[in-house]
N, C-alpha and C positions, 0 to 999 in steps of 0.2 A: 774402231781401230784408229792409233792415231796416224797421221802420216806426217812426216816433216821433210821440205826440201834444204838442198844444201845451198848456203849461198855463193858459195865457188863454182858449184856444177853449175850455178841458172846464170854466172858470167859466161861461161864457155859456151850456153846452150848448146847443149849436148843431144842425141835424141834421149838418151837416160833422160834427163830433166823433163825434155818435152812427154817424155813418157808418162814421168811421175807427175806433172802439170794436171793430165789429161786426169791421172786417177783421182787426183784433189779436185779437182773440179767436179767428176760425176760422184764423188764422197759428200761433198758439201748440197751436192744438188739435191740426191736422196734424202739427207740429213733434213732440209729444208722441207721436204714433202712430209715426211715424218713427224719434223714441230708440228707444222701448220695441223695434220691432223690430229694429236693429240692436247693441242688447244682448243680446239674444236670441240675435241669429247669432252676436256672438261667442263667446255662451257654448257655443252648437254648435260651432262651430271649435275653442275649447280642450278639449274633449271630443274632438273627434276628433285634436286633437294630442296628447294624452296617449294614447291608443290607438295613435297611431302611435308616439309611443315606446315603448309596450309592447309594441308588436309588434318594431319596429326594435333595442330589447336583445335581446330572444328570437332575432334573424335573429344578432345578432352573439356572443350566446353558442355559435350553433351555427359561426359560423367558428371559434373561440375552440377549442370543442371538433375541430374539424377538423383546426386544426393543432395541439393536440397527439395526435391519432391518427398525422399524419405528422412527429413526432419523429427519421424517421428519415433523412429527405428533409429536409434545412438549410433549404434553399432554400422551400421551400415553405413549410414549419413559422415561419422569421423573416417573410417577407412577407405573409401571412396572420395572423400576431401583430401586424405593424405596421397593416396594416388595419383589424382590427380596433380595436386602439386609438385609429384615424384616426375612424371609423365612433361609436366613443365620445364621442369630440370631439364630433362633431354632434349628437350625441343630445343633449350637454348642452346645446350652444345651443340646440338645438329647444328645449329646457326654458323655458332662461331668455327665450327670443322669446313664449314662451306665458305667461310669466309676468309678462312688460311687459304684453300684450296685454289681459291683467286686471285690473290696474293702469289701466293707462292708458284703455280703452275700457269693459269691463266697469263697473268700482270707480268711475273720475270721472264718466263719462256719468251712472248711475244716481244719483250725489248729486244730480249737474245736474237731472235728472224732476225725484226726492223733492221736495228743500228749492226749488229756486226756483221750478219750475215751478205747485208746491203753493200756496205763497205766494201767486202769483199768481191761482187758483183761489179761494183766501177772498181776498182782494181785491172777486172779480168777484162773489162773493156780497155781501159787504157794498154794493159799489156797487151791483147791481141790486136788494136789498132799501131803501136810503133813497132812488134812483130811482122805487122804488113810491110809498113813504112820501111823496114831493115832490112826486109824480103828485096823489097821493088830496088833500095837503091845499091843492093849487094849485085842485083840483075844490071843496073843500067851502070854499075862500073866496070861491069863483065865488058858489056858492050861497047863499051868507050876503044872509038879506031886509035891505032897508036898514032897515025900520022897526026891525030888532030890533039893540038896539047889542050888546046882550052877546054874541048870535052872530057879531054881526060883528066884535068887539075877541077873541073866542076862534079865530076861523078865521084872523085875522090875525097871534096869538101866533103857535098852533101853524105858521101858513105860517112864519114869520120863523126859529124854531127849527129845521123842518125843513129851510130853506134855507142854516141856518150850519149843520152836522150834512153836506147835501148837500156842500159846499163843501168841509169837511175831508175826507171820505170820499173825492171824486173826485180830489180833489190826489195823494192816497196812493193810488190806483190808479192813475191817470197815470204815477206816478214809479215805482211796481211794474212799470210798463208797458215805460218805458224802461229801468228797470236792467235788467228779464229781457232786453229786445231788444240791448243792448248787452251783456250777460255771455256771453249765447246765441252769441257770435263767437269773443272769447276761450277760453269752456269747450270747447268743437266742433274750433278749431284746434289748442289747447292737448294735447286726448288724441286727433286725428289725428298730428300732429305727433310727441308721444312714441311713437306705435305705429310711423310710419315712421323715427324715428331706431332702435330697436330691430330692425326688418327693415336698414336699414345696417349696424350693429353686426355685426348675425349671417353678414351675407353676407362682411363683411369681415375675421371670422374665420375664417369656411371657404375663403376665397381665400386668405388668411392658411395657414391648415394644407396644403390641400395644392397649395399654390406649396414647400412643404418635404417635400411627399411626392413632388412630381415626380420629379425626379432619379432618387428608384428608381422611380417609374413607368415614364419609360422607360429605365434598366437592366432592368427585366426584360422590360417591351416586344420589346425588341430579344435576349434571351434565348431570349422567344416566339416568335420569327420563328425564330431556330436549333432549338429545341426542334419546332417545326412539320416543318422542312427533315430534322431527324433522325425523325423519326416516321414522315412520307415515307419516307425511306429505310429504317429501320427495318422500316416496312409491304411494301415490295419482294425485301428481301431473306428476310422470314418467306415470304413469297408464294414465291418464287425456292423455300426451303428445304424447303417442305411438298410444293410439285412434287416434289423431287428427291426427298425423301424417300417420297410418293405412289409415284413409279415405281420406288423401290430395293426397296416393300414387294410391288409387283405378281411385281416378277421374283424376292423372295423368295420367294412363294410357288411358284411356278412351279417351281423350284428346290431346293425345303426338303425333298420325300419324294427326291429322287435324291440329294441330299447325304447324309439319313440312312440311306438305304440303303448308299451307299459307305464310311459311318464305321464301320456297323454290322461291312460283310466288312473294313475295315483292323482293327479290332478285333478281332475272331473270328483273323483270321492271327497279328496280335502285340499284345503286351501291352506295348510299350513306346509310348504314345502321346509320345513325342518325337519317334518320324519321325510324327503324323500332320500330316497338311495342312492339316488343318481344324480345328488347335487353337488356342486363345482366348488371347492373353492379358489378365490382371489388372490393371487402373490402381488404383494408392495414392494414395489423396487425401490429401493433408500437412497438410490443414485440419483435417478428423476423424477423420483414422486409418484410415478407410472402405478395406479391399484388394479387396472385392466384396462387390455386395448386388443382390438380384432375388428374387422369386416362389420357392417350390419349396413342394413337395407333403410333408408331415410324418405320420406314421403313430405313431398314437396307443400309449399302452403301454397302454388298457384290454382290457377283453375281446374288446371289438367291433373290435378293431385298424382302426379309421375314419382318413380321411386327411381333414386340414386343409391348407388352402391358406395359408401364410404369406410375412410377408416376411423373409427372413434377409440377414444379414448378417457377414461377418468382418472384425472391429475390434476392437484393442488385443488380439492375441493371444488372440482370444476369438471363437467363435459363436453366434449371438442372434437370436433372433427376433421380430414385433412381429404384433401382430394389426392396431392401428390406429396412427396415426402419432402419438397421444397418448402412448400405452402405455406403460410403462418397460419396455425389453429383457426377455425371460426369456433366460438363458445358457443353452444347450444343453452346450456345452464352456466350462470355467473356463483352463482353461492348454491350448490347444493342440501343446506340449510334451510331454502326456501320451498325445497319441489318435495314431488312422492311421486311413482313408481306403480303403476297397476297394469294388470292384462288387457289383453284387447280381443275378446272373440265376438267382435258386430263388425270386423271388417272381412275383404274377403279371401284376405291372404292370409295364410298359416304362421303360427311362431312371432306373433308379432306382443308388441306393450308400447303404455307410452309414458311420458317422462314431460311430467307437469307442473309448471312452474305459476309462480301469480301475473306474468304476463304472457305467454305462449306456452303452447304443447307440441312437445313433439313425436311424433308416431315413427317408432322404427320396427326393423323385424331382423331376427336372427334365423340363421342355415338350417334350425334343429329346435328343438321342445329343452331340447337337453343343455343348450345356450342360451337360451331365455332366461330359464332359470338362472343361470351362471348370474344372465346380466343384471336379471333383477337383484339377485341377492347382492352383486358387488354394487349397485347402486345402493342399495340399503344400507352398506356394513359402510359404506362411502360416507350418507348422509350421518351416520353415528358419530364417524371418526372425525368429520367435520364439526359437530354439536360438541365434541372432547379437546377438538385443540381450539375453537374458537369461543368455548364457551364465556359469560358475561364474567365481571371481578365479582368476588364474592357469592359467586351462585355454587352451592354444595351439589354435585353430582354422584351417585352411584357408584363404588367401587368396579361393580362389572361393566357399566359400560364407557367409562373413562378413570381416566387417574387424573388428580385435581391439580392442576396447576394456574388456576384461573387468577391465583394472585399474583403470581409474576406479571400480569397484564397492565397497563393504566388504562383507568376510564373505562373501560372494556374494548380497548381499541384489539383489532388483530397484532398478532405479537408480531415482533420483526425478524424476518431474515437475511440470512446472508445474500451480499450486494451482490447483484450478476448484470452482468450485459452492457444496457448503459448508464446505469445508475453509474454502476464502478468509475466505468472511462470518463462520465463528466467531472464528477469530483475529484479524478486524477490529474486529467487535463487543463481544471482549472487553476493549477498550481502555476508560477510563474515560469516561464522557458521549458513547459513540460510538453506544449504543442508539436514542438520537432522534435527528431529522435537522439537521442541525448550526444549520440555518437557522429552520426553522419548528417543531423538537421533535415533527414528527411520527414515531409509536415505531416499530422495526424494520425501519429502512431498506433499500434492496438495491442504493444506487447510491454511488459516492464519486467524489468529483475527488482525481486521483494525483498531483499536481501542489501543491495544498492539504495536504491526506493530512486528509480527511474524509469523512463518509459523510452521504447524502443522500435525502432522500425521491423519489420519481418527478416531483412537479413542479415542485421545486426543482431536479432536473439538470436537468430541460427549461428550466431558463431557464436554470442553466449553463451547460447547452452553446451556448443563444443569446447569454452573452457572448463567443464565441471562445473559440479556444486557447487564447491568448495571456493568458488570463484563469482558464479554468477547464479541466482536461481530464479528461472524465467517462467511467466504466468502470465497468460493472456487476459487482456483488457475486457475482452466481450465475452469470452467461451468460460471461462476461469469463475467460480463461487469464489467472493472477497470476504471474510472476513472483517469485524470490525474497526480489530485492533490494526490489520494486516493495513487496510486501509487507511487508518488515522496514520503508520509509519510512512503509507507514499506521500499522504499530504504534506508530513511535516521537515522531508526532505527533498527530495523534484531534482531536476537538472543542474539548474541553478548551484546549489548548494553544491552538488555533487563535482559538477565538471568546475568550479573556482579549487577545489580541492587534486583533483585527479588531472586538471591539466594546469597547473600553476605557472610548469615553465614553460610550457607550448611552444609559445613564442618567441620565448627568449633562448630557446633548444634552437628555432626556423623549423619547427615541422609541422604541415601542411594537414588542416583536418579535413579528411576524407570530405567528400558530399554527394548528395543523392546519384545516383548511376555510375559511380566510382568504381572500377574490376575488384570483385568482391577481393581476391588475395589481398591488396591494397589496405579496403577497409578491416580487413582479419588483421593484418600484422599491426594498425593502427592501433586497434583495441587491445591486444594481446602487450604493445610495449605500451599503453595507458594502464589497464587493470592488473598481468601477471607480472610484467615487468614495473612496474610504477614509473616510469619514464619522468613524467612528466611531473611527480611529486616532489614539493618542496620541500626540504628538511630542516627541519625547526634546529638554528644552533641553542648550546646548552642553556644558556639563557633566556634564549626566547621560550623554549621548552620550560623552564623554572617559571616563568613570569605568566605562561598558560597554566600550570595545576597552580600557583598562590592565585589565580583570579577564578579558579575553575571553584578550590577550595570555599574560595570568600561568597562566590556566587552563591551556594551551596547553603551555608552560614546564614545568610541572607532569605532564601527559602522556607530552610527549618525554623526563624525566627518569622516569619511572616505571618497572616493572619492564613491565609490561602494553601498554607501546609496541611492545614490540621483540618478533619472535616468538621461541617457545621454540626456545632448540637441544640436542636429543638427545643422547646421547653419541656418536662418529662410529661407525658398522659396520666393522667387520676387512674391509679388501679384500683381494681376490682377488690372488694375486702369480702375475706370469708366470713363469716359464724365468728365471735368471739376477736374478731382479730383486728386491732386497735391499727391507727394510721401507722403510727411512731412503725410496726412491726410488718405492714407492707410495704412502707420505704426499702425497711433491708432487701423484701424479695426482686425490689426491681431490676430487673436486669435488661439486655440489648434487647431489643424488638423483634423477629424474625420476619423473613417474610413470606413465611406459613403460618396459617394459623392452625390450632389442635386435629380440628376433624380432615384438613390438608393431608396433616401428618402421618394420620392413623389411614388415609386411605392410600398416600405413597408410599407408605412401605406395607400394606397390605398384599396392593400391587407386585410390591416386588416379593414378596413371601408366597404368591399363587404363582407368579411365575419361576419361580429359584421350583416351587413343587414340581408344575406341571413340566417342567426339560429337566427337574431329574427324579420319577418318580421311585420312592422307596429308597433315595440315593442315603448309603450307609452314610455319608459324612453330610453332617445336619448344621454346619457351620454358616449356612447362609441365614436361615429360622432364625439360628440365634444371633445371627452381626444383627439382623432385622428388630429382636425385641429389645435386644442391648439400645437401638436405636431410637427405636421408641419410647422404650420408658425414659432415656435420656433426656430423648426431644421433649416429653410432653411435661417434663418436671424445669426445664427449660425454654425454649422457646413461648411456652404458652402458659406458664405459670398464672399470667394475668386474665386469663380469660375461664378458668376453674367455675366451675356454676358451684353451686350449693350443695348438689346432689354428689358432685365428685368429689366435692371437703369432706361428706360423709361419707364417702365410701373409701377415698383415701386417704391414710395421714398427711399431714404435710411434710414436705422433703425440707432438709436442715440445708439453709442456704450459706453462704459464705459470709464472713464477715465483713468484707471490703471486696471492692470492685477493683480487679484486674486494672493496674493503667492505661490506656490506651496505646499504648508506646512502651512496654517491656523491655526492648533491647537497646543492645549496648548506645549509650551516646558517640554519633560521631563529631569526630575531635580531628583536626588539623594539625598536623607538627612535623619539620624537618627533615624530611626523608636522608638516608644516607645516599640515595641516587636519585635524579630524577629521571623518568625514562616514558616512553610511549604508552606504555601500558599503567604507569600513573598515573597519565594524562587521560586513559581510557574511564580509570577505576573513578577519580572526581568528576570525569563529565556525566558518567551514569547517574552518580549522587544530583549531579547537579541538573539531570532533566536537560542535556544538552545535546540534541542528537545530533546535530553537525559538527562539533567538537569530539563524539565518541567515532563517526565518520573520520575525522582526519586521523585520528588516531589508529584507527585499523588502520590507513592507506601508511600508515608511517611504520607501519610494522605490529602492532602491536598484537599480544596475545589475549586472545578475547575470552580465555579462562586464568589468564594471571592473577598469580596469588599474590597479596600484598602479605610479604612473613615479617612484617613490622606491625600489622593488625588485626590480628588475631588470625592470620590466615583466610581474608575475606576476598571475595573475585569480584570484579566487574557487575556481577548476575546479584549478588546481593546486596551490593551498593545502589542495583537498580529500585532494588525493592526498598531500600532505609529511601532511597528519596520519593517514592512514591507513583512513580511513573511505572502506568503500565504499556505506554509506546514503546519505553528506552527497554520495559525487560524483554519484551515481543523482537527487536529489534537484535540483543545479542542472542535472544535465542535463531532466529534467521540465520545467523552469521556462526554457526555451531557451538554456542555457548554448553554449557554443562548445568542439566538442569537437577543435577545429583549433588552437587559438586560441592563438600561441606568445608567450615570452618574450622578453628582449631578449638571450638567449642562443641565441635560434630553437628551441626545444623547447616541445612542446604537453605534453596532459597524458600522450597516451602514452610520451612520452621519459620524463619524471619516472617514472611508474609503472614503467619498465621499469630504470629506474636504483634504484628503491626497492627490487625485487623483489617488487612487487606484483599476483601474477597474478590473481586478482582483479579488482583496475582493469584489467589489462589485457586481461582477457577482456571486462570492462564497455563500453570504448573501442573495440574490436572490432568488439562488436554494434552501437555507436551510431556508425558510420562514422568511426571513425578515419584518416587518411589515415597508413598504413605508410610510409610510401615520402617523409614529411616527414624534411629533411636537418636537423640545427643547425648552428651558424658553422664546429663542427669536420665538416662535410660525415657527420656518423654519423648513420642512421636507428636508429630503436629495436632493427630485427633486429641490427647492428652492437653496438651496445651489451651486447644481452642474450648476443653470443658471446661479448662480448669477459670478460663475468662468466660463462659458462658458466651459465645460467641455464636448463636445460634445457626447463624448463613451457613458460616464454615463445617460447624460440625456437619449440618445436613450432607454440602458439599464432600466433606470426607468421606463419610456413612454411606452418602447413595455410588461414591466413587469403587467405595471398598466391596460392597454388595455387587456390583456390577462387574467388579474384577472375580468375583468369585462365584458367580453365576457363568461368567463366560467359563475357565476352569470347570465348573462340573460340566458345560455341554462339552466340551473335548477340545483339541487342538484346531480343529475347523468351523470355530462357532464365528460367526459374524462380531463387527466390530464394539457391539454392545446393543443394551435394549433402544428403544427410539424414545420411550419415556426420560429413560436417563438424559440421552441426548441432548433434547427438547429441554429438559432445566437448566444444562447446562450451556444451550444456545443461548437460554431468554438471560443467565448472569454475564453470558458474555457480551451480548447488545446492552444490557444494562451497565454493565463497568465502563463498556464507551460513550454510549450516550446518555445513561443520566447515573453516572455515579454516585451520586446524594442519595442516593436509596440505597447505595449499601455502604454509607456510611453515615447510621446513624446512633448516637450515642444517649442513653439515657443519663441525667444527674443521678447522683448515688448520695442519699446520705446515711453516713456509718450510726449517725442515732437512730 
């Protein structure tokens, strides 16, 4: 309420006035009880707002930590990150709603007390001290004797003085009286008002934030409900499965002494456990190499010949055992190759054999008669399959117990596989600036994006991998099988390379690269305006763009005219001459080398004609049989034309060879000329040509489309330019980066034609693996296998043949067949370690001469 005095009535002091004094004064007093307490609470309330934000980052650093535990789980790991960042949001406006609130109610209220309220308190001093004063000398002029003048002219001073003095003093409390009653409104509404405009602000930002979080709220919402519905189900059919499995172990038991009684007398009668009944076989995991692993009993070489219960296991031609699942294997046998495998009943324990090598034996025992068995025979079918993938160069093996691929091998050395662990990491890390992590410099990283070709600290891939693919694709150092070629791309790119390209203007921006222990948000948004935004990329003006494709060009030029283009050609080998058949006429047959020889041949696709039988027996569609003989009789009139004995000239005519040898080089020449634009993506198209992968790098980072057609050249991309220059890094490299490995010309040839026309088995083995479509025609209706007959190109056709068989053998087992035979695999492992590390071998070329 407001109250205002009058300044006329507080001249007269009236009791009115003195009345209305009294209520302004116990108005203002309460007033003042009132602030003080409701400063008070606010400053309780920003206390406990601050405590709830202490609290509420602590809740959201443990999501934060959550989802990178589940790095492994996308889906959870990104919505759980965005969360959290959502959750940050609010944190911050709680801040700044608490820091209006201080401001506004705290900070002004409290001036309001001090200064006006104060003011007004000496006022009311002064006023009721010369109210005294005006009391006392109105009393003592009362009293003034008439007789006495001088008393009476001095009580009449002092009254007159005291009265002006009164006058002034009450005026200036009056008007103290009303300024405070009148500011008291203003100041009150003024820091309610800005406290509620700051409670709007805040609400209207977190309405604001997630009206843009919806959307994925309910996307996963409705994720939720399926994920619910599959849990359910999930939970039923565990339930379902424990049953079965509950009563399959009851009636084992039941079961388990009469079984091993009957194995024990079929064993005691013969020693061939092929007829027994009750024998086991082995599954091969293709993932780890795993042929069998389980429990068994190990009998110690000390004195106390004490038996330990381990777990072993036969993997990579080897048997190994583990105490705990930490452990690093200890090898029992190093080459299975060298040991055998027999029973053991002169000890005194049951179910036992041992496993005997040319330097030690080891004695184990199995739970049962009926795992003995198991284990011998998987040791056995172990030591075969060993004797099959190691076998010598040149040594002919048996159709049934291996398939020959013993000439992919040198020297007889073991073939090579793919890099893992720390082969990978050294030869990554020994690239220059690849030590720290490309991003944040944290030192000895164990992660790279392959597709980049950089290596990465742990939670710098976890936000790589949360930009997508299509952005980043992230593979661990140690855990990760590396491929050859995959490999030779991170060497030939590294940090270095990378970050002069992707932070060009860093510096010249002022922004500050993240470093080790940096708040992960930080180093996110860092990467995110480095890779999705390009922040940091320079953009080549049109000129300088012009003057990179004429040097990319010229480089290019310079290549295909070099001696180091073209592979080396040996001198030709003396063939083998039939019956009757003059040199001049085994010149014309000579053709490419293969690196099968005949009885190879006839036992790989045997191989795969027992097996196309055996997964589909009696199968009405007999297309495999015949891709198989088409194959054969192909190969063996090809590849091994020069190795014919005598007996085969007799038996078969000879095949009419061609008159001239295929060029080595059929396709179009590339030529250089004028573009009507220059742009990113021609700067892409000449670095490929030109074997440039730091130049095809900046190119992407500058926009470029990494399936761009060039409609000034016959409609040719990136991906086949890779192939005309010969680099199988740069083709491995746009295929990383979502290249199109279909993707044909205005000639209708993709990059397999081209490569197959180059005699580039390499690429072709590369296109292969990354879903090549074989079976794509060009204008002249020829698929690549066409092509490669029509050059006798022996690698290749194999390559195609054993491609196309393997794609039509998975087709007849059905939609659930595994991802191919492991023979198949295996050949085309040993061309892909062969294209990277000794390419000369599959580029070799015989002289031709047409007389």
């Amino acid at each position: 309420m407001k109250i205002t005095v009058d300044f006329e009535e507080c001249l007269k002091d009236s009791p009115r006035f003195r009345a209305t004094i009294e209520e302004v004064e116990g108005d203002v007093c309460e007033l003042e009880s009132k602030l003080d307490k409701l400063v008070k609470l606010c400053i309780g309330m920003i206390d406990a707002g601050k405590a709830y934000n202490a609290a509420n980052k602590q809740f959201v650093t443990g999501i934060r930590e959550l989802a990178q535990q589940s790095t492994k789980d996308e889906v959870i790991e990104s919505s759980l990150t965005k969360f959290a960042e959502s959750l940050q949001e609010m944190i911050n406006y709680h801040t700044i709603l608490f820091d209006q609130a201080q401001r506004s109610i705290k900070t002004q209220l409290l001036t309001f007390v001090k200064d006006d309220i104060r003011k007004f308190k000496e006022a009311k001093k002064q006023f009721d001290k010369v109210s005294e004063e005006k009391e006392g000398a109105l009393m003592k002029n009362a009293q003034a004797p008439r007789n006495k003048q001088h008393e009476v002219e001095e009580a009449t001073n002092i009254l007159t003085a005291t009265r002006k003095c009164f006058r002034h003093i009450v005026l200036d409390y009056v008007l103290q009286i009303n300024v405070l009653q009148s500011k008291r409104r203003s100041e009150i509404l003024k820091s309610m008002l800005s406290f509620m405009y700051a409670h709007l602000t805040f609400f209207h930002q977190g309405y604001d934030l997630f009206s843009e979080l919806q959307p994925l709220m309910k996307q996963l919402g409705g994720q939720l409900d399926q994920l619910v519905v599959d849990a359910a189900k999930e939970k039923r059919d565990m339930e379902q499965k424990h049953s079965t499995i509950q009563q399959k172990a009851a009636l084992q038991d039941v079961t388990e002494l009469e079984s091993d009684c009957r194995n024990f007398r079929a064993w005691r009668s013969t020693s061939d456990f092929s007829n027994d009944d009750t024998k086991l076989e082995y599954n091969v995991d293709a993932d780890n190499g795993i042929a069998m692993e389980g429990y068994l009993f190990k009998r110690a070489s000390n004195a106390f010949k004490t038996w330990n219960r381990r777990w072993f296991s036969i993997q990579n031609n080897q048997l190994v055992y583990q105490k705990k699942f930490k452990d690093n294997p200890t090898v029992v046998v190093e080459d299975l190759r060298l040991c055998t495998v027999k029973h053991c009943e002169d000890v005194e324990r049951r179910f036992c054999f041992e496993v005997v090598s040319p330097t030690k034996s080891c004695m184990l025992q199995a739970d049962s008669e009926k795992l003995r068995q198991a284990w011998i025979k998987a040791v056995q079918n172990s030591i075969a399959t060993a004797f099959r993938d190691k076998g010598e160069d040149g040594e002919k093996l048996d159709r049934k117990s291996s398939t020959s691929t013993g000439s992919l091998d040198s020297g007889g050395e073991p073939k090579e596989r793919p890099i893992k662990g720390e082969s990978a990491l050294q030869k990554v890390l020994a690239i220059p600036g690849n030590t720290c992590c490309c991003d944040c410099g944290q030192p000895d990283p164990r992660w790279a994006s392959i597709n980049l070709g950089i290596t990465l600290c742990i939670q710098c891939s976890g936000i790589h991998r949360s930009l997508g693919v299509h952005f980043s694709k992230v593979r661990s150092l140690t855990l990760d099988t590396w491929e050859p070629e995959l490999l030779k791309l991170m060497c030939e790119l590294g940090n270095g390379v990378i970050n002069q390209i992707y932070e060009a203007r860093r510096e010249e921006l002022g922004s500050r690269k993240p470093h080790p222990g940096d708040p992960r948000h930080e180093v996110e948004a860092y990467i995110k305006a480095k890779y999705v935004d390009r922040r940091f990329v320079r953009r080549p003006t049109d000129e300088e763009l012009r003057n990179k494709v004429v040097s990319l060009s010229k480089q290019e030029k310079r290549l295909s005219s070099s001696s180091e283009h073209l592979p080396p050609r040996p001198p030709p080998p003396t063939p083998k001459l039939r019956p009757g058949q003059s040199a001049v006429a085994s010149g014309k047959e000579a053709r490419r080398d293969s690196l099968f020889c005949a009885d190879e041949l006839d036992s790989l696709f045997s191989y795969f004609d027992n097996s196309a039988k055996l997964r589909s027996i009696k199968s009405a569609d007999s297309g495999i049989q015949n891709s198989a003989d088409g194959s054969r009789e192909m190969l063996a009139t090809t590849a091994s034309s020069n190795s014919l004995t005598d007996a085969d000239a007799a038996e078969s005519p000879p095949m009419p060879m061609p008159a001239t040898l295929p060029p080595p080089s059929p396709c179009k020449e590339v030529v250089f000329y004028e573009p009507k634009e220059y742009s990113s993506g021609l700067q892409l198209y000449w670095a490929a040509c030109a074997r440039s992968l730091p130049d095809m790098a900046e190119a992407l980072a500058h926009g470029a489309e990494v399936n761009w057609v060039n409609t000034e050249d016959d409609k040719r991309t990136p991906l086949i330019m890779a192939v005309q220059g010969g680099s199988l890094v740069c083709c491995e490299f746009l295929l990383q980066n979502a290249g199109n490995v279909n993707q044909q010309d205005a000639q209708g040839r993709g990059p397999l034609h081209h490569a197959t026309m180059l005699g580039h088995t390499g690429q072709v083995c590369l296109f292969l693996k990354r879903g090549a479509n074989q079976n794509a025609t060009d204008i002249d209706e020829k698929t690549p296998l066409i092509i490669a007959v029509d050059a006798a190109n022996a690698d290749i056709v194999t390559l195609l043949r054993l491609a196309k068989m393997n794609e039509e053998m998975r087709e007849a087992e059905g939609p659930y067949s595994q991802s191919g035979d492991e023979t198949y695999q295996d050949i085309f492992q040993d061309f892909t370690h062969m294209a990277s590390n000794d390419p000369d071998k599959l580029n070799r070329y015989q002289q031709y001469d047409p007389q």
